[in-house]
N, C-alpha and C positions, 0 to 999 in steps of 0.2 A: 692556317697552315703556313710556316716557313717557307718565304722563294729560296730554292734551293742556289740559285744562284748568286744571291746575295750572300748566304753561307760559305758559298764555294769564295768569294772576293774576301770575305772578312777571317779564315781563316788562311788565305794567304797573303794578307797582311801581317798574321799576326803568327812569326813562323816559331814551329816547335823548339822548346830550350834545348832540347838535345841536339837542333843542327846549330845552335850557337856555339856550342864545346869544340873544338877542336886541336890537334895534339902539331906540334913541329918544334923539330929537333928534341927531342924527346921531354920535350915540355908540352904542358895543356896549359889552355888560353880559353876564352868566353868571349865572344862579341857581342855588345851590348846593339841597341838599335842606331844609335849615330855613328856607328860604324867603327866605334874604337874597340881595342881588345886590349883584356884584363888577363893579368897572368902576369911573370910563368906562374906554375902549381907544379909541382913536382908528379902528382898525380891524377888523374881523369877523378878520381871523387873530391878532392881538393874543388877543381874547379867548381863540378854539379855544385855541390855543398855552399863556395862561394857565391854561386849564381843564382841557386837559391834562395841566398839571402839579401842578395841586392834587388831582386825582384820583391821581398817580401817588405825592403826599403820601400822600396818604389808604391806597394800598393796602400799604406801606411800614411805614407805621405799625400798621396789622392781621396785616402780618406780625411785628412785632417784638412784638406783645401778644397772639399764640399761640403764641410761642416761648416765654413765660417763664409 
């Protein structure tokens, strides 16, 4: 069985994409984890969409650097 508390530390490390989105001056932005932010986006699905896909960069690229 899972320590629940290990759970508890590993998902917040690892914090939901939805709180990375957020909107100022009526632009959306995306925080990545080193703390820069992407944007503007004119739009909140703009961002998701882009954030989407930098993440799906990201895991892509983790697979291709356990493969070799």
């Amino acid at each position: 069985m899972p320590n629940t508390r290990e759970q508890d530390r590993l998902q917040s490390l690892a914090p939901d994409r939805s709180d990375r989105i957020f909107s100022q001056q009526d632009l959306w932005y995306f925080k990545i984890r080193e703390g820069d932010e992407i944007g503007p986006f004119r739009y909140r699905s703009e961002a998701q969409s882009n954030l989407d896909g930098f993440m799906e960069q990201l895991r892509n690229k983790l697979k291709h650097t356990q493969k070799a």
